[in-house]
C-alpha positions as CSV (number, residue, x, y, z in Angstrom):
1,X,12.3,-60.8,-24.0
2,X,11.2,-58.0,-25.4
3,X,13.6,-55.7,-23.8
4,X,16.2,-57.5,-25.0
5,X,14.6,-57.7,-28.7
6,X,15.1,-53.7,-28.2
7,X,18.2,-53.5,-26.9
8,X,19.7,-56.0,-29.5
9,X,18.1,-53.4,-32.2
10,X,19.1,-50.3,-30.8
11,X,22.9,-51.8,-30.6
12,X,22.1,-52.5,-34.3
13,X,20.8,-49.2,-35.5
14,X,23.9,-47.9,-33.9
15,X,25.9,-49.8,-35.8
16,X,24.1,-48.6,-38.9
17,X,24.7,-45.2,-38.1
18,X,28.7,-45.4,-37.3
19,X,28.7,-47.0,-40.7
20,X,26.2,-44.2,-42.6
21,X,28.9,-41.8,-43.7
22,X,30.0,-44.3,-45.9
23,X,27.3,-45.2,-47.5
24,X,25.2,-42.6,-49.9
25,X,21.7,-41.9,-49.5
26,X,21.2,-43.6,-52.9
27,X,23.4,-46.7,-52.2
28,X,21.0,-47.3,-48.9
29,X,17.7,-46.7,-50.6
30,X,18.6,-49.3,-52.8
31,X,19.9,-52.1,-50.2
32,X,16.3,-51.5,-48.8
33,X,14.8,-52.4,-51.7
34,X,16.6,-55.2,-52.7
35,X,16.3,-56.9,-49.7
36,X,12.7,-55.8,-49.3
37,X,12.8,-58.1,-53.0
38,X,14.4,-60.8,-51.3
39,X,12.0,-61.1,-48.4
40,X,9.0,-61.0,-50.5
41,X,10.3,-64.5,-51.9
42,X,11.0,-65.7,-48.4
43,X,8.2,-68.8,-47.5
44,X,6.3,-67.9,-44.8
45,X,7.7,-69.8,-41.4
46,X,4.6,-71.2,-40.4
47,X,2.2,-73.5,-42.8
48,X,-1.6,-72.9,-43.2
49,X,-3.3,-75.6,-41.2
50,X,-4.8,-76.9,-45.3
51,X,-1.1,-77.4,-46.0
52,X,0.1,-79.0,-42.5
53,X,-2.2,-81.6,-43.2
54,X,-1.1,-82.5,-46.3
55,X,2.5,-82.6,-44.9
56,X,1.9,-84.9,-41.9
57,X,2.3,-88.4,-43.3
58,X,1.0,-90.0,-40.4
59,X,-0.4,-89.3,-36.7
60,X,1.6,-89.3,-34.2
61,X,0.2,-90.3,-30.8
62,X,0.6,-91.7,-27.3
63,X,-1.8,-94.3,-25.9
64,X,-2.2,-97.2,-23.3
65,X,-4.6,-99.2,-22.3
66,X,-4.9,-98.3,-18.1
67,X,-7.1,-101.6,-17.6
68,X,-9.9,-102.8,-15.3
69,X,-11.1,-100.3,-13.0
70,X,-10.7,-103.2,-10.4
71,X,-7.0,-102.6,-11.0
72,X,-6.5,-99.2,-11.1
73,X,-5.0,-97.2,-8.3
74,X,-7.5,-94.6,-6.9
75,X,-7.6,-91.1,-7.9
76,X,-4.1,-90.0,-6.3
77,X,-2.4,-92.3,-8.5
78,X,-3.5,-90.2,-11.1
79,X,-0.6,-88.2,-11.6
80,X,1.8,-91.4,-11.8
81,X,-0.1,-93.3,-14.2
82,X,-0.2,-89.1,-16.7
83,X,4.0,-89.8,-15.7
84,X,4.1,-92.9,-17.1
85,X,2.2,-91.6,-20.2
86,X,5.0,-88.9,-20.8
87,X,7.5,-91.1,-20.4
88,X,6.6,-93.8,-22.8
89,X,8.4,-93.3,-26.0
90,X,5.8,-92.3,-29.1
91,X,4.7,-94.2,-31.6
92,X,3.9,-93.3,-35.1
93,X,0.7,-95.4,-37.1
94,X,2.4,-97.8,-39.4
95,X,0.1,-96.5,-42.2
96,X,0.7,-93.0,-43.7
97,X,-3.0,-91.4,-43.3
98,X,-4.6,-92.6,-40.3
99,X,-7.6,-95.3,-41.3
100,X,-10.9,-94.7,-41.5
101,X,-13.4,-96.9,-39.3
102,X,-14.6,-98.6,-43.0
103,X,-11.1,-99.0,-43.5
104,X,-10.9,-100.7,-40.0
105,X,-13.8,-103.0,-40.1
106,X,-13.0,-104.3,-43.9
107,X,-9.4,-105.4,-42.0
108,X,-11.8,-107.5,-39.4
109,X,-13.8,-109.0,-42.0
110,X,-10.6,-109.9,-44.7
111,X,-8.7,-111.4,-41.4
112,X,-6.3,-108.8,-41.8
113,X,-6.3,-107.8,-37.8
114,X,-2.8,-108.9,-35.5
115,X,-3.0,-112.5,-34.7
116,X,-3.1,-111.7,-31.2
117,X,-6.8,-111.3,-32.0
118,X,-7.5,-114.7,-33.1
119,X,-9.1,-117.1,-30.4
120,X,-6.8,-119.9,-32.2
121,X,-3.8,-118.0,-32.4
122,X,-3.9,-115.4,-29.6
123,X,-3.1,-118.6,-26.6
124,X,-6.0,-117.4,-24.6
125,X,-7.4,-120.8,-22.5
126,X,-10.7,-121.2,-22.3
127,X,-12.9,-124.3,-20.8
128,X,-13.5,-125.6,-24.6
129,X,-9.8,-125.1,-25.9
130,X,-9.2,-128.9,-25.6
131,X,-12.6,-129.8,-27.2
132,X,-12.8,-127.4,-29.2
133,X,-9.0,-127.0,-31.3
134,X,-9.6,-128.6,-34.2
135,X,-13.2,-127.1,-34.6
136,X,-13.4,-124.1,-37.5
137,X,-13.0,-120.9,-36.5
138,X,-16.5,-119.8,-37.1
139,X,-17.8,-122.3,-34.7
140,X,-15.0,-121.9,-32.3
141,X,-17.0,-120.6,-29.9
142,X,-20.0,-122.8,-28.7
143,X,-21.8,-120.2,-26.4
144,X,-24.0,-117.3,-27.7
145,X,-23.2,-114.4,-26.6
146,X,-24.8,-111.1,-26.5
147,X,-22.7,-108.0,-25.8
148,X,-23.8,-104.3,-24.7
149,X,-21.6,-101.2,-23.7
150,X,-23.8,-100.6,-20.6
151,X,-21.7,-96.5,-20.2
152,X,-19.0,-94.6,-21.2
153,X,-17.4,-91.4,-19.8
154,X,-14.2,-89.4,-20.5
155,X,-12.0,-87.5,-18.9
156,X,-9.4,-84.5,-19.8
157,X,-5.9,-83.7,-18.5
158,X,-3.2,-81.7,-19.8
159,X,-3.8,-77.9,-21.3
160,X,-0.3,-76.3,-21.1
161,X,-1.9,-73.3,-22.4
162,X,-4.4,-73.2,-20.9
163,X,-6.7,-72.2,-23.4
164,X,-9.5,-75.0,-22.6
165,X,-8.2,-77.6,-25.4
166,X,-6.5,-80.8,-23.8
167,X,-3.6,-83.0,-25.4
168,X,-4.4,-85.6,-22.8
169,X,-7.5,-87.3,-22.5
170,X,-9.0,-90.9,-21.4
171,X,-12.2,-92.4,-22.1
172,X,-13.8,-95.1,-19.6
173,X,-16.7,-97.9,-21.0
174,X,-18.5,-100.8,-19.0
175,X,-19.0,-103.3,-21.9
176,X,-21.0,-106.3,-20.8
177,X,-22.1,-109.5,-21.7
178,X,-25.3,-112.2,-21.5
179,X,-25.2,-115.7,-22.4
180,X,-27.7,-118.8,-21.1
181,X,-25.6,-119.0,-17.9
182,X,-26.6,-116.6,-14.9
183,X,-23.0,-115.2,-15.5
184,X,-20.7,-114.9,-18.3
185,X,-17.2,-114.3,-19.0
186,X,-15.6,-113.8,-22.5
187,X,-12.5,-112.0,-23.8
188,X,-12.9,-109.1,-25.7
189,X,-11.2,-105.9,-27.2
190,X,-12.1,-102.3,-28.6
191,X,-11.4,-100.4,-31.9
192,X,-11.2,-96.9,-30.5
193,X,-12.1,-93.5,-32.9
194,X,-11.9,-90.0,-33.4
195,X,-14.4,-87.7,-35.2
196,X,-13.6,-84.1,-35.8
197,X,-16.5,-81.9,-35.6
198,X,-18.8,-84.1,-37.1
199,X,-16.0,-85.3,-39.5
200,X,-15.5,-88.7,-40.6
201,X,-14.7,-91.7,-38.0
202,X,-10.7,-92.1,-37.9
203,X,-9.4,-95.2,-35.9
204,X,-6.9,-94.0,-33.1
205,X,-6.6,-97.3,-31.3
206,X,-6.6,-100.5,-30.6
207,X,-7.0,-102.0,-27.0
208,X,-5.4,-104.9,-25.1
209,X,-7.5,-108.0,-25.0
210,X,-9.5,-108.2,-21.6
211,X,-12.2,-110.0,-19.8
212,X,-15.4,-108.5,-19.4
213,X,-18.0,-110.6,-16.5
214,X,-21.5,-110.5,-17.4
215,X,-23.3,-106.9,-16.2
216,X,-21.0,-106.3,-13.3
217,X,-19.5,-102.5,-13.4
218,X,-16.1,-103.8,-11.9
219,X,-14.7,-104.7,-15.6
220,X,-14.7,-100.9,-16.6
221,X,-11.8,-100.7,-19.3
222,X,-10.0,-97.2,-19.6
223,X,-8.2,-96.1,-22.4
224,X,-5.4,-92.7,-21.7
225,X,-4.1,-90.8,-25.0
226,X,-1.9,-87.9,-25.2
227,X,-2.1,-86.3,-28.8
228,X,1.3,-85.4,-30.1
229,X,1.1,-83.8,-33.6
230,X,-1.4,-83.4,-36.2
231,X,-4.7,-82.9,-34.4
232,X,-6.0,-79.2,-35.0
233,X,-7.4,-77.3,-31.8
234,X,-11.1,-78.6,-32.1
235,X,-13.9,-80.7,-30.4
236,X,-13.8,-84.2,-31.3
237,X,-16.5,-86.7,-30.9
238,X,-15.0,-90.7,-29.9
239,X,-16.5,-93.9,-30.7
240,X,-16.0,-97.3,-29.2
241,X,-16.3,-100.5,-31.3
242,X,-16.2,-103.4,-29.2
243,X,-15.3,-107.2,-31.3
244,X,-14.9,-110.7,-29.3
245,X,-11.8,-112.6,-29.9
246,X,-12.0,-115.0,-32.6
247,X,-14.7,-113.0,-34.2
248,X,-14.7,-110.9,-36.9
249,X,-18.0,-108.8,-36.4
250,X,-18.3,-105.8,-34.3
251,X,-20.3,-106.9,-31.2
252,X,-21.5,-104.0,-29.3
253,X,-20.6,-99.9,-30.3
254,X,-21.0,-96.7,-28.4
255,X,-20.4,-93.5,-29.3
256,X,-21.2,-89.5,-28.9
257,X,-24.6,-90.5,-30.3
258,X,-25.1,-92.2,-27.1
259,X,-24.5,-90.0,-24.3
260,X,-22.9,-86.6,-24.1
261,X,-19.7,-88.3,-22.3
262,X,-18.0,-88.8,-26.0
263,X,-19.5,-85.5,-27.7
264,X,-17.1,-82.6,-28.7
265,X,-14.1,-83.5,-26.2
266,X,-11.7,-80.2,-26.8
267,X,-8.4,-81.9,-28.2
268,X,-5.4,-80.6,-29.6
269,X,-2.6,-82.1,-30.2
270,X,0.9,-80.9,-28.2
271,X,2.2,-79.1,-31.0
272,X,-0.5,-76.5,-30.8
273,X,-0.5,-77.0,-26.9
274,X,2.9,-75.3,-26.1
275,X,3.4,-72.0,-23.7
276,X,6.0,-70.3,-24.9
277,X,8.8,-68.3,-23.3
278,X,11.3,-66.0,-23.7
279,X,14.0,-68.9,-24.3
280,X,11.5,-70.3,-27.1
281,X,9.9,-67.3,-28.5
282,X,12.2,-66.8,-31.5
283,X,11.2,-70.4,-32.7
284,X,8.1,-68.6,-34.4
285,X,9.5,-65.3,-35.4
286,X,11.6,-66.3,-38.2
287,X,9.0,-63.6,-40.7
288,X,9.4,-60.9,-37.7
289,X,12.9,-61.0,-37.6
290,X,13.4,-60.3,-41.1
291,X,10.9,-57.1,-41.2
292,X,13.2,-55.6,-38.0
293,X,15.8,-55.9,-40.7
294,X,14.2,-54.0,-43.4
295,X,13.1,-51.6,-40.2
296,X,16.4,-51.0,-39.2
297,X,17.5,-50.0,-43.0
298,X,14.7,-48.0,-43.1
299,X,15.3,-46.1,-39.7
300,X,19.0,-45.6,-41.3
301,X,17.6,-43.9,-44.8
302,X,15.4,-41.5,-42.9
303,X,18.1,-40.9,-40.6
304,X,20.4,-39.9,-43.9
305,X,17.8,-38.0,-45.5
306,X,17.2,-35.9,-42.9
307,X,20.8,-35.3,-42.5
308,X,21.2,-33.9,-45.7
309,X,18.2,-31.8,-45.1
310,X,19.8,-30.2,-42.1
311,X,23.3,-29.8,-43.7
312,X,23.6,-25.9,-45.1
């Protein structure tokens, strides 16, 4: 690329110089610094990260909910299940600034969650549905039951660049539950978060409802995110809410406070995650390209001047 970048300046400076005879010394001195004017009022091609923030309206990411461990493929599936990832067509949050995790649990409390979420309306069955559909929702469910996230981990993925920060990421939890019978079963689902360097809590996503079985590890539930735009190269901490359904209290939570498995996770988001080539590298050279301009006219000027000190 960059001998081309030469070449493609050298074929230019010849042009200037076929064309130099008909231009005074004066006449060129001046088109350098007019457009050296014009260039000054140029905006620079690329943003300060303080103002890309302000202009991203809303984060874009990537996530699914992989499942149980009990029905995941082993590890050589991996690849296929990072395909599938790829391949799934974005999604932008609805809102314009991502929420906080206040933000999130005030939704819980005020009933503003999907109905999905809602033992009454989300059609789950359960051995009390008959006996129990015209009780109130607070008293919908008869059992006690006493939640924990036993362990969490996390995993990274994809560095295109190779610089240590991942786009791709999943985190892994073993949420579990206790009641008076020897084993339990209830339906559950996670409010998943993002903390930036010790930043605020921002809510990234929301999980599929699924069953957790009293204390057994088999009903580990793993969560795989790719990061497409607006998340700055930076170690991020991740918190894990976990809520029954038909409940509006957070049952169980674990986070980077926890264990080490959700502390500073190197993230960035794909935007900052690129290689670039020779094809590409013009995409971020918009400033560069207009200084080999004003280098070129310049090249041209000294070339005249020192013409006319050589002429007798």
């Amino acid at each position: 690329m960059m001998n081309v970048n030469i070449n493609n300046q050298t074929r230019a400076l010849n042009c200037v110089k076929m064309d130099i005879q008909s231009w005074s010394c004066n006449q060129l001195f001046a088109l350098t610094m007019i457009a050296g004017a014009l260039i000054s009022f140029v905006p620079i091609a690329y943003a300060s990260d303080e103002e890309v923030i302000s202009l991203v309206e809303s984060v874009n990411l990537q996530t699914f909910s992989v499942g149980n461990q009990t029905q995941l493929v082993e590890e050589a599936g991996l690849d296929t299940r990072l395909n599938q990832l790829k391949q799934q067509k974005p999604f932008v949050l609805p809102s314009t600034k991502a929420k906080s995790r206040e933000q999130i649990i005030a939704e819980h409390k005020n009933g503003k969650t999907s109905p999905k979420y809602s033992l009454q309306k989300s059609g789950l069955k359960t051995a009390n549905d008959d006996a129990q559909s015209a009780v109130p929702k607070a008293f919908s469910n008869p059992i006690y039951h006493e939640f924990s996230i036993y362990e969490a981990s996390s995993r990274l993925f994809v560095d295109d660049d190779a610089n240590g920060f991942y786009q791709t990421f999943s985190v892994t939890f073993d949420a579990d539950v206790f009641g008076p019978d020897a084993v339990e079963i209830a339906d559950v689902y996670a409010e998943l978060y993002l903390s930036r360097d010790g930043g605020p809590w921002v809510h990234y996503y929301t999980t599929d409802i699924f069953t957790i079985l009293g204390d057994t590890s088999d009903d580990d539930f793993e969560v795989m995110t790719t990061l497409h735009n607006g998340y700055y190269t930076d170690h991020y901490d991740v918190l894990v809410d976990l809520y029954e359904v038909g409940f509006d209290d957070i049952v169980a939570t674990i986070s980077s406070d926890d264990t080490d498995n959700l502390y500073a996770l190197p993230l960035e988001s794909s935007d900052r995650d690129a290689v670039y080539t020779g094809g590409d590298a013009s995409s971020e050279g918009q400033g560069g390209g207009a200084f080999s301009f004003i280098s070129i006219l310049a090249l041209g000027l000294f070339a005249c001047l020192r013409r006319r000190k050589l002429s007798p």
